[in-house]
C-alpha positions as CSV (number, residue, x, y, z in Angstrom):
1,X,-77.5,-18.6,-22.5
2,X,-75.3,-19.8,-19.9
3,X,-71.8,-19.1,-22.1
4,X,-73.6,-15.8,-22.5
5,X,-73.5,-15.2,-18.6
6,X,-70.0,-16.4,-18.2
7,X,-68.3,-14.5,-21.1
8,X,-70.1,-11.2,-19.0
9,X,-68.8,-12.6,-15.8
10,X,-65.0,-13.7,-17.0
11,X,-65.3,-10.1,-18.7
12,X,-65.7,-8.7,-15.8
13,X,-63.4,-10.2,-13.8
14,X,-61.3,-8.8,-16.7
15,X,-61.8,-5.3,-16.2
16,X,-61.3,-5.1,-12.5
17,X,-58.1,-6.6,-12.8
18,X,-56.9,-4.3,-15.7
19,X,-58.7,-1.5,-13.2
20,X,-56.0,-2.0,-10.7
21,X,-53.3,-2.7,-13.0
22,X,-53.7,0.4,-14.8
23,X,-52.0,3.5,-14.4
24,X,-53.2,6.3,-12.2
25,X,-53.0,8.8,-15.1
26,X,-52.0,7.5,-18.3
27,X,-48.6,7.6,-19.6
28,X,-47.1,8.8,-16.2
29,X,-45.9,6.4,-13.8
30,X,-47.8,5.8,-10.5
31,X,-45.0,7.3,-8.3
32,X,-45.5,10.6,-10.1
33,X,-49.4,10.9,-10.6
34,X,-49.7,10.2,-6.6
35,X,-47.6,13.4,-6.2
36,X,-49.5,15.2,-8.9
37,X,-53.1,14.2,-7.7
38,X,-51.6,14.8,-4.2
39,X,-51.5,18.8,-5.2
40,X,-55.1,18.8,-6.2
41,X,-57.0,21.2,-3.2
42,X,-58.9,19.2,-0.7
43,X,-62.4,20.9,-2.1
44,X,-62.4,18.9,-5.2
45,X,-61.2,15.6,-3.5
46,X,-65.1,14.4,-4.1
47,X,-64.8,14.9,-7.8
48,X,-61.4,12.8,-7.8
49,X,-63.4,9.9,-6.1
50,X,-65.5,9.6,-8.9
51,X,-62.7,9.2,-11.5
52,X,-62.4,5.5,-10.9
53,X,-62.3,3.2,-7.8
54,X,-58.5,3.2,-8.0
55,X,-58.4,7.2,-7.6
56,X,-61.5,6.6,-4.8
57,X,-59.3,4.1,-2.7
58,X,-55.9,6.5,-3.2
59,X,-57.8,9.7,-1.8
60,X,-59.3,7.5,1.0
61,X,-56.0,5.8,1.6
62,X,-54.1,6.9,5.1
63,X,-50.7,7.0,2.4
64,X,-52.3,10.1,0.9
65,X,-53.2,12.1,3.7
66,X,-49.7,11.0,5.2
67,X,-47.9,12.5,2.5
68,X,-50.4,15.6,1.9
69,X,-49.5,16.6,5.6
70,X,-45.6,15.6,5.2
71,X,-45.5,17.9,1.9
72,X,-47.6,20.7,3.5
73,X,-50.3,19.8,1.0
74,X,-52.8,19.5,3.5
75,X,-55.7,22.7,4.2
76,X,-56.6,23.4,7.7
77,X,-60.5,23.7,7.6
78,X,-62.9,25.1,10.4
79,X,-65.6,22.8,12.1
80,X,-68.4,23.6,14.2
81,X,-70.6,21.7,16.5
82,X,-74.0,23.9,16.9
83,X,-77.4,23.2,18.3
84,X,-81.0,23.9,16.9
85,X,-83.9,25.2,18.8
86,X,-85.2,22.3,19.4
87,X,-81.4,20.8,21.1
88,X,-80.3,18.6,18.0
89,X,-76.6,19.3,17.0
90,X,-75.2,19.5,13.9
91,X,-71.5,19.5,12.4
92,X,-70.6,21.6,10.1
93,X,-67.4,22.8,8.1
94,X,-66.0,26.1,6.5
95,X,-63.8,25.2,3.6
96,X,-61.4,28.5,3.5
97,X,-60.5,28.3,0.3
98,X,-63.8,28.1,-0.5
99,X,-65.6,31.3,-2.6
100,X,-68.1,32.7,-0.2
101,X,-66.7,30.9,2.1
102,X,-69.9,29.4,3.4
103,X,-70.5,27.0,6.5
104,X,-71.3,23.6,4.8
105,X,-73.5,21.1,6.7
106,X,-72.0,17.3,7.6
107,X,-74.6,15.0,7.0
108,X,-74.3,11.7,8.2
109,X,-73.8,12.6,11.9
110,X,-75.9,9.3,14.0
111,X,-79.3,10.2,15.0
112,X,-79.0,9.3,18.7
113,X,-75.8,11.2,19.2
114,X,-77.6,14.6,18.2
115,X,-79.8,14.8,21.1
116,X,-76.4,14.6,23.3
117,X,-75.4,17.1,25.5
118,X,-71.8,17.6,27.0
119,X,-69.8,16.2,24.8
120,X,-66.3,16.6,23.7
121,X,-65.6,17.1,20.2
122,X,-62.0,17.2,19.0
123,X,-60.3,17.2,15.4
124,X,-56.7,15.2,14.7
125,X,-55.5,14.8,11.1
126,X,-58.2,14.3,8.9
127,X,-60.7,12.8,11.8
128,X,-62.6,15.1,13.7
129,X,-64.0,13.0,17.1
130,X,-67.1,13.2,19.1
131,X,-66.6,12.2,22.4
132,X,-68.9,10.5,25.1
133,X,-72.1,13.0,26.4
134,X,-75.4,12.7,27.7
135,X,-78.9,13.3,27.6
136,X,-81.6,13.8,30.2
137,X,-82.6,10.5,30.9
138,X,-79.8,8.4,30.1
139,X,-76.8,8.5,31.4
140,X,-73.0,9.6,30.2
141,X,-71.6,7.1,27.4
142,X,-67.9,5.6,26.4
143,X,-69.1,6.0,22.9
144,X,-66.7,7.5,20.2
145,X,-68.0,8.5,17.0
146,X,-64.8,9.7,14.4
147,X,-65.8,11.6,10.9
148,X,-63.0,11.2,8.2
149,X,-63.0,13.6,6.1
150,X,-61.4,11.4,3.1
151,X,-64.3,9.5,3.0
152,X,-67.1,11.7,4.2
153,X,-68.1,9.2,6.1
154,X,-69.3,8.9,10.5
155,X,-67.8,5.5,11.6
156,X,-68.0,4.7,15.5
157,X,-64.8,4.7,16.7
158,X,-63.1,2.4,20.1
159,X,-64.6,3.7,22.9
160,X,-63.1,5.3,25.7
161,X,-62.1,3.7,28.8
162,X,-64.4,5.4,31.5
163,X,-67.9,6.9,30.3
164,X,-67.7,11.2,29.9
């Protein structure tokens, strides 16, 4: 049973090496698939992660967007910080190339940072940056939260020198 285990486990191993050994896109060097991938529209840049972990590290690599914005590849999208009856906020996006072109909801935002009021919300590249705030019984915060858009993802970013 034991050989069993390490055959799967040397197997393994195997595959993830030949994973990032592998071309991007088969029979096309690497140099050229970044370029081609690099055309593909932002909107579908979910269904690219999913091709393989290579293609998910490329799209979520600061190389890509680098080059997207040095070939004019890059799509400028809208983003909106609203509040809710009740004083929660919520992000959300409008993709322009989008049909309908529908406001899309950013999930992930931190639960204590919706209740915020007065903060400063800015986008650069492909981050968009909530800044510092308030809420009625605690006072204003350093804090930085940054969303990257590559990676769909709310990270807390270094905070800021004086509280805001």
């Amino acid at each position: 049973m034991e050989n069993v285990d390490d055959e799967k486990e040397s197997s393994n191993s195997v595959n993830e090496v030949e994973d990032t050994n592998s071309a991007l896109i088969c029979g096309l060097p690497d140099d050229i698939s970044f370029m081609c991938l690099a055309r593909v529209p932002r909107k579908y840049h979910p269904v690219l992660k999913c091709v393989s972990k290579r293609w998910r590290d490329l799209i979520c690599d600061e190389e890509w967007c680098t080059y997207r914005q040095k070939h004019k590849l890059d799509e400028t999208w809208i983003y909106a910080l609203c509040r809710d009856k009740l004083n929660e906020i919520f992000c959300y996006v409008l993709d322009p190339t989008a049909s309908g072109r529908r406001w899309k909801l950013v999930d992930g935002l931190p639960p204590h940072v919706s209740k915020r009021k007065g903060m400063g919300f800015e986008a650069l590249g492909n981050k968009l940056f909530l800044l510092g705030g308030c809420r009625w019984s605690i006072d204003c915060t350093d804090e930085v939260y940054s969303y990257d858009a590559s990676s769909n993802c709310w990270v807390q970013a270094a905070s800021m020198s004086t509280s805001r």
